[in-house]
Structures are given as structure tokens and as C-alpha cells.
DSSP file (Angstrom, degrees, kcal/mol; ACC not computed):
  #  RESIDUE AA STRUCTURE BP1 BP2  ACC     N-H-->O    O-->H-N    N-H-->O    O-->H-N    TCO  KAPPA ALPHA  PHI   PSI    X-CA   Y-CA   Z-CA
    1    1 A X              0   0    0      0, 0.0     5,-0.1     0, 0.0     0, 0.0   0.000 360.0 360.0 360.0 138.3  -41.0  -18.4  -62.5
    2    2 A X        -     0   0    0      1,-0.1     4,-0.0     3,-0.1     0, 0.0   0.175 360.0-133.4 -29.9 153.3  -43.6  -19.3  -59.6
    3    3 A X  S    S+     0   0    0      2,-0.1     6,-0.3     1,-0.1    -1,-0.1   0.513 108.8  65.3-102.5   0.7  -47.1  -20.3  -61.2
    4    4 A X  S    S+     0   0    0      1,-0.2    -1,-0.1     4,-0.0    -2,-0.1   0.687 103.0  43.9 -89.0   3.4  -48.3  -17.9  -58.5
    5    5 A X  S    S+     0   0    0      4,-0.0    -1,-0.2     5,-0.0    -2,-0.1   0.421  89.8 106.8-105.8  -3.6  -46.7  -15.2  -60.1
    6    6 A X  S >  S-     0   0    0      1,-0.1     3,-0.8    -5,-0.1     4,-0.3  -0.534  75.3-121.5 -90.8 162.6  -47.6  -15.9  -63.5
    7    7 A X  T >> S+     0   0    0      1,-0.2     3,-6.6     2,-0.2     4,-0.9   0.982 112.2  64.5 -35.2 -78.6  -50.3  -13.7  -65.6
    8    8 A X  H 3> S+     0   0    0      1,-0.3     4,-1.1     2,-0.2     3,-0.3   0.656  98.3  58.2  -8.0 -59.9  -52.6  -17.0  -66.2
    9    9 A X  H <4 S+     0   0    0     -3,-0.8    -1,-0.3     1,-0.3    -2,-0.2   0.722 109.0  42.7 -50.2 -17.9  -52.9  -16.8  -62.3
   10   10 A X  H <4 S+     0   0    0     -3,-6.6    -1,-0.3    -4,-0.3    -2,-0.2   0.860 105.8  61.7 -95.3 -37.2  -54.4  -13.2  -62.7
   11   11 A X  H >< S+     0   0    0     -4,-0.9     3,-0.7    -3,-0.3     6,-0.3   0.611  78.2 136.7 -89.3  11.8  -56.5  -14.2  -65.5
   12   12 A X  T 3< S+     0   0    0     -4,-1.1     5,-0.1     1,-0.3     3,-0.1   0.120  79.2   3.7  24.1 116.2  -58.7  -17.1  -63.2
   13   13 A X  T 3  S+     0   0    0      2,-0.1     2,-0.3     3,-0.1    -1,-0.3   0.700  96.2 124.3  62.8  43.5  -62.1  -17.1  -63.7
   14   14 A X    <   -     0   0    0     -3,-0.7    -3,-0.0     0, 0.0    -4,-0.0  -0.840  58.9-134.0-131.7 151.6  -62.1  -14.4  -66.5
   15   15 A X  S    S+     0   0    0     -2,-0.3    -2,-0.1     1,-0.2    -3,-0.0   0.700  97.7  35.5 -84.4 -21.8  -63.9  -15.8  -69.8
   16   16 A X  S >  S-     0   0    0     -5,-0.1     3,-0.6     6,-0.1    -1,-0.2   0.603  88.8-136.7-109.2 -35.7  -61.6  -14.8  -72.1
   17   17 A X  T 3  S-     0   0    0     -6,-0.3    -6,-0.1     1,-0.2    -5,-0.1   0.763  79.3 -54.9  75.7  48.9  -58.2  -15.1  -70.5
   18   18 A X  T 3  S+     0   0    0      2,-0.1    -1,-0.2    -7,-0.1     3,-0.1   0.467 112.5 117.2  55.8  22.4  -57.0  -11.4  -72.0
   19   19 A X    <   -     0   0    0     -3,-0.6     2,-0.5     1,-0.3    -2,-0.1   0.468  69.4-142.2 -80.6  -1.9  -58.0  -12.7  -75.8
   20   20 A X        +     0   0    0      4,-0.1    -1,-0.3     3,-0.0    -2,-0.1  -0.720  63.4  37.2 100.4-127.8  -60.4  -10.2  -75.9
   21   21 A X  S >  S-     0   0    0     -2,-0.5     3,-1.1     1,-0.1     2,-0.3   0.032  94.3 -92.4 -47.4 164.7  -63.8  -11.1  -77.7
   22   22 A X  T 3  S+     0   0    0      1,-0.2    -1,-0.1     3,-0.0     3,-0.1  -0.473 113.1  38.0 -85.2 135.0  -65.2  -14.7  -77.3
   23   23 A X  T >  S+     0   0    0     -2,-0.3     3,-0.6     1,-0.3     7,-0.4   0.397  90.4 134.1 106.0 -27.7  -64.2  -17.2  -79.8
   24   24 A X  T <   +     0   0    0     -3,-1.1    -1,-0.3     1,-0.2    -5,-0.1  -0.372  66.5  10.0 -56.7 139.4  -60.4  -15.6  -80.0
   25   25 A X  T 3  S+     0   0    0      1,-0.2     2,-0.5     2,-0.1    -1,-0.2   0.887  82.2 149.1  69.3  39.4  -57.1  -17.6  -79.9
   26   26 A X    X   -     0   0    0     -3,-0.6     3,-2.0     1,-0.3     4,-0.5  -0.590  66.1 -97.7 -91.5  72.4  -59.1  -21.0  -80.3
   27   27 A X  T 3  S-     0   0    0     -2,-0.5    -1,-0.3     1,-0.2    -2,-0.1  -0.330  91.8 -32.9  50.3-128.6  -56.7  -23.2  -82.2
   28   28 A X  T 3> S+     0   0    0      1,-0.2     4,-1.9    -3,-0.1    -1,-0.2  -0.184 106.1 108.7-122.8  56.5  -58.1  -22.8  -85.4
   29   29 A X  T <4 S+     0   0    0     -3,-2.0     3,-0.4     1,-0.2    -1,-0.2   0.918  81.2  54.7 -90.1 -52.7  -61.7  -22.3  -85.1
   30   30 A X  T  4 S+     0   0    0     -4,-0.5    -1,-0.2    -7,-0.4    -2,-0.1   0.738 106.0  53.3 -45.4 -11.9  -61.6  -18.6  -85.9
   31   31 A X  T  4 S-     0   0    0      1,-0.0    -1,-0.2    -4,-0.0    -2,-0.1   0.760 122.7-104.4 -86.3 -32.0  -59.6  -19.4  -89.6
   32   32 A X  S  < S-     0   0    0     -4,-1.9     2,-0.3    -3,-0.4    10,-0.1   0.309  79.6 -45.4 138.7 -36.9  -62.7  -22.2  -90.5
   33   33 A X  S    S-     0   0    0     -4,-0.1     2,-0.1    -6,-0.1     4,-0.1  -0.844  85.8 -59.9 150.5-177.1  -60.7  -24.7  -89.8
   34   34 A X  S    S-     0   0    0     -2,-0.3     3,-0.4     2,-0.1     2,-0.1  -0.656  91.1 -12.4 -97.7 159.2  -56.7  -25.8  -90.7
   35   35 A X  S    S-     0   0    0      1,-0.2     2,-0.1    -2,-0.1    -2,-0.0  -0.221 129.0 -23.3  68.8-134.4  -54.9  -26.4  -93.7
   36   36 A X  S >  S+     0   0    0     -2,-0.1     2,-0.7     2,-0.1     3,-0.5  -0.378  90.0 136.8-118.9  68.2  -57.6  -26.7  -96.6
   37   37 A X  T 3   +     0   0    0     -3,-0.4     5,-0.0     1,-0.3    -2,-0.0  -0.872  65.1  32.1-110.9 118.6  -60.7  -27.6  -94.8
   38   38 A X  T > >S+     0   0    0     -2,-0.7     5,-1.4     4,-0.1     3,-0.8   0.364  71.5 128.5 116.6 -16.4  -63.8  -25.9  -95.8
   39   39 A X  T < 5S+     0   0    0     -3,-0.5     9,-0.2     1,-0.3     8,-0.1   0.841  86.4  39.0 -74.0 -18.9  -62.8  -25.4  -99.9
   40   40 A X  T 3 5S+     0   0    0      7,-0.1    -1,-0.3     4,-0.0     4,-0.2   0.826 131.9  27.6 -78.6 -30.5  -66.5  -27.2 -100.9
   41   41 A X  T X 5S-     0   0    0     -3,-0.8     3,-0.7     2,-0.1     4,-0.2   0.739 134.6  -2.2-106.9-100.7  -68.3  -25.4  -98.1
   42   42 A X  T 3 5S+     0   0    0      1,-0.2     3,-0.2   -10,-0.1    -3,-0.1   0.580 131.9  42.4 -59.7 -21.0  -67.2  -22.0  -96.5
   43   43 A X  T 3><S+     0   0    0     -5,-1.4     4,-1.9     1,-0.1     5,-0.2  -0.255  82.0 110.9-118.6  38.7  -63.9  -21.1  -98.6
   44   44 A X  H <> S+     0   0    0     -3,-0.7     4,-1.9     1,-0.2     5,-0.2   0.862  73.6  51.2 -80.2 -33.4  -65.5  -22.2 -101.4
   45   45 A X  H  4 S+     0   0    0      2,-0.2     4,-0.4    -4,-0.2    -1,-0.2   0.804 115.7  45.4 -57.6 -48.7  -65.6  -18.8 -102.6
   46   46 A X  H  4>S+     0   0    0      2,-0.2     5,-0.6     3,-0.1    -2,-0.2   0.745 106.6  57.2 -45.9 -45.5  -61.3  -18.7 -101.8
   47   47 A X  H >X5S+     0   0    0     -4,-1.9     3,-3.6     2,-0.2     4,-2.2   0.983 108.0  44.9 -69.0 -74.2  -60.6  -21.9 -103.3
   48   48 A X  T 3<5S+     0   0    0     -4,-1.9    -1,-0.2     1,-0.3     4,-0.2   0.811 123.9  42.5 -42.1 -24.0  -62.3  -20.7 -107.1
   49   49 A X  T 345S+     0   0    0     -4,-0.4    -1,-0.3    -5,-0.2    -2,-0.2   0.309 127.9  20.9-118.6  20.8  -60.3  -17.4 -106.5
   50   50 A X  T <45S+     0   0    0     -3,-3.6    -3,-0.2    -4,-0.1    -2,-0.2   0.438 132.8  28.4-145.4 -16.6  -56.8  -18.3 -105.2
   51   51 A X    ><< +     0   0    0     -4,-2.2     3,-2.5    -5,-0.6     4,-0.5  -0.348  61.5 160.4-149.8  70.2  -56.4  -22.3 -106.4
   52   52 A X  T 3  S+     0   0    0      1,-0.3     3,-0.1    -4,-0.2    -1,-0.1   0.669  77.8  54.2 -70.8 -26.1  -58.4  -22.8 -109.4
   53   53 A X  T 3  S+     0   0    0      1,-0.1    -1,-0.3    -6,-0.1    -5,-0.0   0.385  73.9 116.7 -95.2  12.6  -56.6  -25.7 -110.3
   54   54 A X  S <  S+     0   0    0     -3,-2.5    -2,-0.2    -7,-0.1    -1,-0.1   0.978  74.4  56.9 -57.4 -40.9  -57.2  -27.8 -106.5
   55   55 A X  S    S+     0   0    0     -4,-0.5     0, 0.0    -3,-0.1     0, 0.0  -0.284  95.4  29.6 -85.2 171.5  -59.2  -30.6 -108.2
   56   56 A X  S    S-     0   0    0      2,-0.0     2,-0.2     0, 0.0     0, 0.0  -0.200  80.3-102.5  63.8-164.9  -58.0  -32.9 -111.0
   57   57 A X        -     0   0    0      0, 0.0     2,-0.4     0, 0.0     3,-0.0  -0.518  14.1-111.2-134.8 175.9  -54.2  -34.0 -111.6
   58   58 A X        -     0   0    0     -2,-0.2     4,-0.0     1,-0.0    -2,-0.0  -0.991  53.4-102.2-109.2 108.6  -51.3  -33.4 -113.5
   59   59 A X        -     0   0    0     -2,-0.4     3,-0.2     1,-0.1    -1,-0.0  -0.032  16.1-147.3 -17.3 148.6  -50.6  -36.6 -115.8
   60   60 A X  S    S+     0   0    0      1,-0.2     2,-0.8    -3,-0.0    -1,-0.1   0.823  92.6  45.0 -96.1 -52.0  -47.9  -38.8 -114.5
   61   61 A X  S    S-     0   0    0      3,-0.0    -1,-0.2     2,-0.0     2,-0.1  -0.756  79.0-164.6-107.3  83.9  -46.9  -39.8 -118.4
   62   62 A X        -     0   0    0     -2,-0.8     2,-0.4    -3,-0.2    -4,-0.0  -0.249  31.8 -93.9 -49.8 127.2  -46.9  -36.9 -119.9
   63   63 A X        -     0   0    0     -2,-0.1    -1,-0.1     1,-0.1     4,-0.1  -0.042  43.6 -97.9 -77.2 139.8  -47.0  -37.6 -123.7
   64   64 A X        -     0   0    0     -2,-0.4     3,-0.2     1,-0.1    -1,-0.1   0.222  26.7-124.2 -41.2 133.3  -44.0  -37.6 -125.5
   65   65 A X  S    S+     0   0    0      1,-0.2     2,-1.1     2,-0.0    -1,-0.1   0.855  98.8  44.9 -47.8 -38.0  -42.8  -34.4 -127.6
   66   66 A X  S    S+     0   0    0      2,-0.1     2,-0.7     3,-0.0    -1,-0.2  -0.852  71.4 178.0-133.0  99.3  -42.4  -35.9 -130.9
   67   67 A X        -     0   0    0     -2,-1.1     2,-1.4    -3,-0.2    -2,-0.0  -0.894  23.8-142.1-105.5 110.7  -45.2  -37.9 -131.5
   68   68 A X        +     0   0    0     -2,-0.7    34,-0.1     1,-0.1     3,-0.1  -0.481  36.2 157.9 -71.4 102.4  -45.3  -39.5 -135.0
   69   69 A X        +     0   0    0     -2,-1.4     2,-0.3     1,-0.2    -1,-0.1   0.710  60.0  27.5-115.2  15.6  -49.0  -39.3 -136.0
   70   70 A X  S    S+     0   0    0      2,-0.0    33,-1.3     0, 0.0    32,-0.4  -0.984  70.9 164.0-145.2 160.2  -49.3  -39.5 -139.6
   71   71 A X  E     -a  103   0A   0     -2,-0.3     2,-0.3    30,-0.2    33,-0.2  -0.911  18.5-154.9-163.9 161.6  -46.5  -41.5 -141.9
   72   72 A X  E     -a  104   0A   0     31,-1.0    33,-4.3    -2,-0.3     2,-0.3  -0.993  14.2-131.5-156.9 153.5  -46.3  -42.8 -145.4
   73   73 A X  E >   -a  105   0A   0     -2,-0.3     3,-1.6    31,-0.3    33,-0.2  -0.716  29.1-111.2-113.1 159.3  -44.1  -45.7 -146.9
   74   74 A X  G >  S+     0   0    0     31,-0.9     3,-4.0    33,-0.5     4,-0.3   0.910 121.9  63.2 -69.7 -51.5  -42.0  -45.4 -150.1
   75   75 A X  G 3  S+     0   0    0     32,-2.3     3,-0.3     1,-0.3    -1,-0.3   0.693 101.5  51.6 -62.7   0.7  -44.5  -47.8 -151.6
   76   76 A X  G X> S+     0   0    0     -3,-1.6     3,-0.8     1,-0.1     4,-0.6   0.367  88.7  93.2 -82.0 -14.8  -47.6  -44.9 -151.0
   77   77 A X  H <> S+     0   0    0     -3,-4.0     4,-0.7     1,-0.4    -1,-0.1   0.571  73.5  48.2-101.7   3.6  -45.6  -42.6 -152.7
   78   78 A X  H 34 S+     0   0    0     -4,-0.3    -1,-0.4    -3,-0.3    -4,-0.0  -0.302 116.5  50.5-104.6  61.8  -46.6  -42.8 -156.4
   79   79 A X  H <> S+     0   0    0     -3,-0.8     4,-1.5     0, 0.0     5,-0.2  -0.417 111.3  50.2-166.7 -23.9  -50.5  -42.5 -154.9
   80   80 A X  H  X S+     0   0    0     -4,-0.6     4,-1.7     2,-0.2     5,-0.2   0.935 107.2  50.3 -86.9 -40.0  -49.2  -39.6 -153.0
   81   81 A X  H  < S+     0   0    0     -4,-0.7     4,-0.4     3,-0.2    -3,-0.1   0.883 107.9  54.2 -60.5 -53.3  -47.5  -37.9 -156.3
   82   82 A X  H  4 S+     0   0    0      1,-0.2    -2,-0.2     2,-0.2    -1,-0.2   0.809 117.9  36.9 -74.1 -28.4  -50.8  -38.2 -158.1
   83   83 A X  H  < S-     0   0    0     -4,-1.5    -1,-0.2    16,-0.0    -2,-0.2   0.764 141.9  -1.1 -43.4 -52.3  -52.8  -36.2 -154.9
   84   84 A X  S  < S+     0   0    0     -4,-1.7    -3,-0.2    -5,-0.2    -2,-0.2   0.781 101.1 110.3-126.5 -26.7  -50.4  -33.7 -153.8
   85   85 A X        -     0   0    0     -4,-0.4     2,-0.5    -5,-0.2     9,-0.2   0.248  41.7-166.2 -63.9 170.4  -47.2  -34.0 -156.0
   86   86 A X  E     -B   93   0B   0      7,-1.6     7,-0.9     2,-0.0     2,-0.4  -0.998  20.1-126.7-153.6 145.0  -45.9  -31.1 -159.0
   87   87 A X  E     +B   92   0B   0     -2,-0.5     2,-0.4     5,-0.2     5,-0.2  -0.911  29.9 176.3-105.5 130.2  -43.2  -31.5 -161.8
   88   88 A X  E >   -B   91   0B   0      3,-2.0     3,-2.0    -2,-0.4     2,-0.4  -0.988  68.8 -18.2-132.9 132.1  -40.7  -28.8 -161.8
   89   89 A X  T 3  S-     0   0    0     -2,-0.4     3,-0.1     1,-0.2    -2,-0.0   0.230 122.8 -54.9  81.8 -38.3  -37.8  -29.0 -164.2
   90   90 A X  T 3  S+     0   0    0     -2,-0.4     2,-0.5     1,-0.2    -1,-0.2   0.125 119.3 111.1  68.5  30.6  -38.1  -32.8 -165.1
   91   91 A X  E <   -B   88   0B   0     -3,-2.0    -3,-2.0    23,-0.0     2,-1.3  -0.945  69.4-132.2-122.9 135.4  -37.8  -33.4 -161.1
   92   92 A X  E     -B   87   0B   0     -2,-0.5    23,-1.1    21,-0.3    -5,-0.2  -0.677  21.7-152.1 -87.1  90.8  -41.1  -34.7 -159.3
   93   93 A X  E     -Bc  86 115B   0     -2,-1.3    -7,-1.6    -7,-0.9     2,-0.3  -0.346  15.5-176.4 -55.8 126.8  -41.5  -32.6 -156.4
   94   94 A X  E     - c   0 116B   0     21,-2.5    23,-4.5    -9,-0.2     2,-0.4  -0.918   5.4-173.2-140.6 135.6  -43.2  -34.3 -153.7
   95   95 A X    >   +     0   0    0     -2,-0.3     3,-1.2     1,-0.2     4,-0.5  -0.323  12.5 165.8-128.7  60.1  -43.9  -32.1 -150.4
   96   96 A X  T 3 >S+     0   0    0     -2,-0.4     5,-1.9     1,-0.3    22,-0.2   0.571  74.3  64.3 -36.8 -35.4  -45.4  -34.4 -147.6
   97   97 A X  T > 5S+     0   0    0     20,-1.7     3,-1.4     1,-0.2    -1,-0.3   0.945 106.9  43.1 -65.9 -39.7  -45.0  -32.1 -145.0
   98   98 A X  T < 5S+     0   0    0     -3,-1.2    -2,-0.2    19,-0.2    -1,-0.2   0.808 112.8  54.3 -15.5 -71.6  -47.6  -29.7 -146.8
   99   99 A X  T 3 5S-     0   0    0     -4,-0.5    -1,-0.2     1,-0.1    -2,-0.2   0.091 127.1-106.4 -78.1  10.5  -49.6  -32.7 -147.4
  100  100 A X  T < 5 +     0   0    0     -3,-1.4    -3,-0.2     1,-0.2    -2,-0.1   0.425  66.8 147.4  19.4  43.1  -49.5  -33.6 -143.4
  101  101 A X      < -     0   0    0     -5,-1.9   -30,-0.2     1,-0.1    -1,-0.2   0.056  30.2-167.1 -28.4 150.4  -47.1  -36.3 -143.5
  102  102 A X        -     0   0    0      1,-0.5    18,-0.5   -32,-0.4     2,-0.3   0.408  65.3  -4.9-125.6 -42.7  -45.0  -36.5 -140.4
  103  103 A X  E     -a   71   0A   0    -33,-1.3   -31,-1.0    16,-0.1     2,-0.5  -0.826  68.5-117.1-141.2-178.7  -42.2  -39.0 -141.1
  104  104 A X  E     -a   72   0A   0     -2,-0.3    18,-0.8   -33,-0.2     2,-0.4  -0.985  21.9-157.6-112.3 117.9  -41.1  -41.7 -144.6
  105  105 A X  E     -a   73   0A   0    -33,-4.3   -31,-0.9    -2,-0.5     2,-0.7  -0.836  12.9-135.1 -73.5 141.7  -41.2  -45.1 -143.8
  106  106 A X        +     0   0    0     -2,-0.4     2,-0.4   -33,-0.2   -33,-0.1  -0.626  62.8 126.9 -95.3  83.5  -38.8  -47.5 -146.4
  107  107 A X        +     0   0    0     -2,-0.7   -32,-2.3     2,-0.0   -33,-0.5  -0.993  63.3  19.3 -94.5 138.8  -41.4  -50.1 -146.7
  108  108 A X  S    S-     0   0    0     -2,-0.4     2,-0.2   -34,-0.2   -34,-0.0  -0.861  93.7 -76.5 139.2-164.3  -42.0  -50.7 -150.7
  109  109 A X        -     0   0    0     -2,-0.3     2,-0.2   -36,-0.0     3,-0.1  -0.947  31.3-116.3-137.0 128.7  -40.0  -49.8 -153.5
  110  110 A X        -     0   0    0     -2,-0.2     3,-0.1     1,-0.2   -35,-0.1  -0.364  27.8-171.8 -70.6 117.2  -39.4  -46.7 -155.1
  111  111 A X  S    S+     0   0    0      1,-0.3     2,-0.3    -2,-0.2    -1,-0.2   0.684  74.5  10.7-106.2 -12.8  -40.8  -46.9 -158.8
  112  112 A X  S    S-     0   0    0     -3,-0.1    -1,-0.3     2,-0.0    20,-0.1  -0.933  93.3 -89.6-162.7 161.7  -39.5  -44.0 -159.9
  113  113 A X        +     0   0    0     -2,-0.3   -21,-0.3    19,-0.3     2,-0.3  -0.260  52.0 176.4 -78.0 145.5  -36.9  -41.2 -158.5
  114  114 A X        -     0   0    0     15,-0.1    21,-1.7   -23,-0.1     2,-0.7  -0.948  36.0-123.8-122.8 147.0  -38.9  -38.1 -156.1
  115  115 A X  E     -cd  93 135B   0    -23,-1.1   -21,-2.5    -2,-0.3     2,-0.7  -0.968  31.4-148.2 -48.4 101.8  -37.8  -35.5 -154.4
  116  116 A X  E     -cd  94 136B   0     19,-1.8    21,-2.9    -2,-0.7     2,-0.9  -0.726  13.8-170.8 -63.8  80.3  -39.2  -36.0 -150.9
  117  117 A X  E     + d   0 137B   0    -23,-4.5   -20,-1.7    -2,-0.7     2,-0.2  -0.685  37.1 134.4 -65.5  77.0  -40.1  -33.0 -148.8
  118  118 A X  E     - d   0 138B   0     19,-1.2    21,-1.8    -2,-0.9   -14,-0.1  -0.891  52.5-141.3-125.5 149.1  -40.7  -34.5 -145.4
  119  119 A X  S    S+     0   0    0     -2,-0.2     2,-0.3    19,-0.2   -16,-0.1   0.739  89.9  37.6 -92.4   3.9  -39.8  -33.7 -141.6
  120  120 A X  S    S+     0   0    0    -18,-0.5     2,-0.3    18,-0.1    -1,-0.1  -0.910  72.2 159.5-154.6 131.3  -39.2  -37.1 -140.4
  121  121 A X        -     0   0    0     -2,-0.3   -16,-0.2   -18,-0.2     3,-0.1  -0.935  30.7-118.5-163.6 147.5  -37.6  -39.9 -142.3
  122  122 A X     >  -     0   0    0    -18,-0.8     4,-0.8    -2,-0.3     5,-0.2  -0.080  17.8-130.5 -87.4-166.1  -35.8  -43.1 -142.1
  123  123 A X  H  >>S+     0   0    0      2,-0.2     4,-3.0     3,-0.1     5,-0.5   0.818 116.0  51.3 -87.7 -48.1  -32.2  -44.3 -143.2
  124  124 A X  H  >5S+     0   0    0      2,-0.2     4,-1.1     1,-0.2    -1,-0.1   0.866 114.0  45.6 -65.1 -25.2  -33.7  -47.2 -145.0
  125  125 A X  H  >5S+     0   0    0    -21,-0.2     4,-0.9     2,-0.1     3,-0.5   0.963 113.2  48.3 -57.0 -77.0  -36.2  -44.6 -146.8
  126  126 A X  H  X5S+     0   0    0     -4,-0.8     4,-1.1     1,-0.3    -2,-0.2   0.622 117.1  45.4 -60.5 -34.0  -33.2  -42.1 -147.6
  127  127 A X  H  X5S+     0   0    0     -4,-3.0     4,-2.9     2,-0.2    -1,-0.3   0.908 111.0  49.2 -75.5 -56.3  -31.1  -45.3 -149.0
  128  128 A X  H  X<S+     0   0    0     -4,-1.1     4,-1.0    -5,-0.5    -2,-0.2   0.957 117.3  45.9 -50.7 -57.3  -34.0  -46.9 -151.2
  129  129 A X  H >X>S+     0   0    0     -4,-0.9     5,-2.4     1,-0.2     3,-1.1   0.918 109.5  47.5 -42.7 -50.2  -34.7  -43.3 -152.8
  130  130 A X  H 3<5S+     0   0    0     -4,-1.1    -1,-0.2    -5,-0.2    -2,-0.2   0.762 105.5  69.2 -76.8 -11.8  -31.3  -42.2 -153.5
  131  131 A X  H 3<5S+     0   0    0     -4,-2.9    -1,-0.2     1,-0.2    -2,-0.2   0.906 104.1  39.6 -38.3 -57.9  -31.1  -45.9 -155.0
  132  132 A X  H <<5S-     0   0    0     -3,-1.1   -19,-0.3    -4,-1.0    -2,-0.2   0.307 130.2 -87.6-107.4  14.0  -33.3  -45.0 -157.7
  133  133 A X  T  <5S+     0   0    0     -4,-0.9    -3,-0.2     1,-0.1    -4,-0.1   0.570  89.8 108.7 125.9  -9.2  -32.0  -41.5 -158.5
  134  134 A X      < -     0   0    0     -5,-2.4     2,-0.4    -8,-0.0   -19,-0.3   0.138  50.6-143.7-100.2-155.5  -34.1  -39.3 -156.1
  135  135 A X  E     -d  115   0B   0    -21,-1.7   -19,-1.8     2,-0.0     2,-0.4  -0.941   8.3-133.4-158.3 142.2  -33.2  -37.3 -152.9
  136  136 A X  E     -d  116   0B   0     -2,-0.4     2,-0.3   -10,-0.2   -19,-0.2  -0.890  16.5-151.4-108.8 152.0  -35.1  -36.4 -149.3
  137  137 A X  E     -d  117   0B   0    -21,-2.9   -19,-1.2    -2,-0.4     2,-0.4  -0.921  20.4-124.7-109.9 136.4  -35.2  -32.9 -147.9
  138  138 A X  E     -d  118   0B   0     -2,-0.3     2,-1.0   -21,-0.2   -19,-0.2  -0.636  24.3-154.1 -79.4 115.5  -35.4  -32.6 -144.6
  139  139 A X        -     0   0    0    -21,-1.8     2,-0.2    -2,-0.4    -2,-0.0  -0.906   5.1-163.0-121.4 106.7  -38.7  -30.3 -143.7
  140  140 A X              0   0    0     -2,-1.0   -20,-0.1     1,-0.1   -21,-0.1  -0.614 360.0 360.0 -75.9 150.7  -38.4  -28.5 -140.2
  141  141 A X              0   0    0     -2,-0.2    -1,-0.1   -22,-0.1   -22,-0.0   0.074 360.0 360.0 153.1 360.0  -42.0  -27.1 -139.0
């Protein structure tokens, strides 16, 4: 098309160029600004009510699900009896998970056979007990 024919040509030396009110169809001067410009100053008020979370981060190394954070070793475990343990039967009940234990380590030696309630345990525990007579129970929670 011609450029004498086009609208523009008609709107010449009009202030507005058929945008109506002054200040219309300016890039982005009528939004505040682009993008996120303005969320401290003028859209501070937006930001608190539509992106509550814009500041701080997400960890990158999120921490691991199964986090051991308290543990006890076979050699703890007559210390452990005399705190939390109960005799049922002629069997020593001992119920670590209860006692907030997380896992058995096998360092020590076992001085006398337990039953072990715990949720977390090692092979080298599970061996040294059943050594001397006892058994571990496996404690989901």
C-alpha cells in the first residue's frame, strides 16, 4: 500500500495518533513498567498478593530423606536396657525406636541376648545379636 494512503498519513499532527487519551499505547509505560519492574516500589502491593514467595531461594541440596540423626551401638545397649528397657517372659525387651533411636550400629559386643526394637539397623548389628541368642525387630514409623 502507498504511505499516502495509509491511516498514519491521516493521523499527522494529531497528538494522540487515534490512541485516544494521552499516555496510551506507550510501550509499556501505562503497565509501570515490563516484566517485574516496580515489585519494591509501585506493585509492591501485587507482588505480596500474587508472588509471596519472589524473594529467597529454593535450596539446591535439598536434604536427604532419611536422615540418620540419633543411633546407638550394641556396646550402649546394656546402659540403654537399664533407662528404657522391660523384661517380658524371661526376654529383655528393648524398644529404641520409643526411646528415639534411629538406627543399631554393631560396634561393641553384645553381653547379653535383647530383643531390639529399632527402625534402622546394620547387618553386622543383626549378626553380633543373633550371636548371643537375641533378635532385632524391624520398627517402621
Amino acid at each position: 500500500m502507498a504511505t499516502r494512503l495509509r491511516k498514519t498519513r491521516r493521523l499527522r499532527g494529531g497528538r494522540n495518533m487515534g490512541w485516544g487519551q494521552v499516555g496510551q499505547h506507550r510501550a509499556s509505560g501505562h503497565k509501570g513498567g515490563l516484566g517485574i519492574t516496580g515489585l519494591m516500589k509501585h506493585h509492591y502491593s501485587t507482588m505480596l498478593k500474587e508472588y509471596p514467595d519472589h524473594y529467597g531461594h529454593s535450596s539446591t541440596h535439598p536434604p536427604h530423606p532419611n536422615i540418620t540423626k540419633k543411633w546407638a551401638s550394641i556396646r550402649d545397649l546394656d546402659d540403654l536396657f537399664s533407662k528404657f528397657g522391660k523384661e517380658e517372659g524371661g526376654k529383655k525387651i528393648l524398644d529404641l525406636a520409643t526411646a528415639g533411636y534411629d538406627k543399631l550400629l554393631g560396634g561393641g559386643k553384645p553381653s547379653s541376648a535383647y530383643t531390639v526394637k529399632v527402625r534402622q539397623f546394620t547387618a553386622k548389628a543383626e549378626e553380633k545379636i543373633k550371636s548371643v541368642g537375641g533378635e532385632v525387630l524391624a520398627e517402621n514409623g
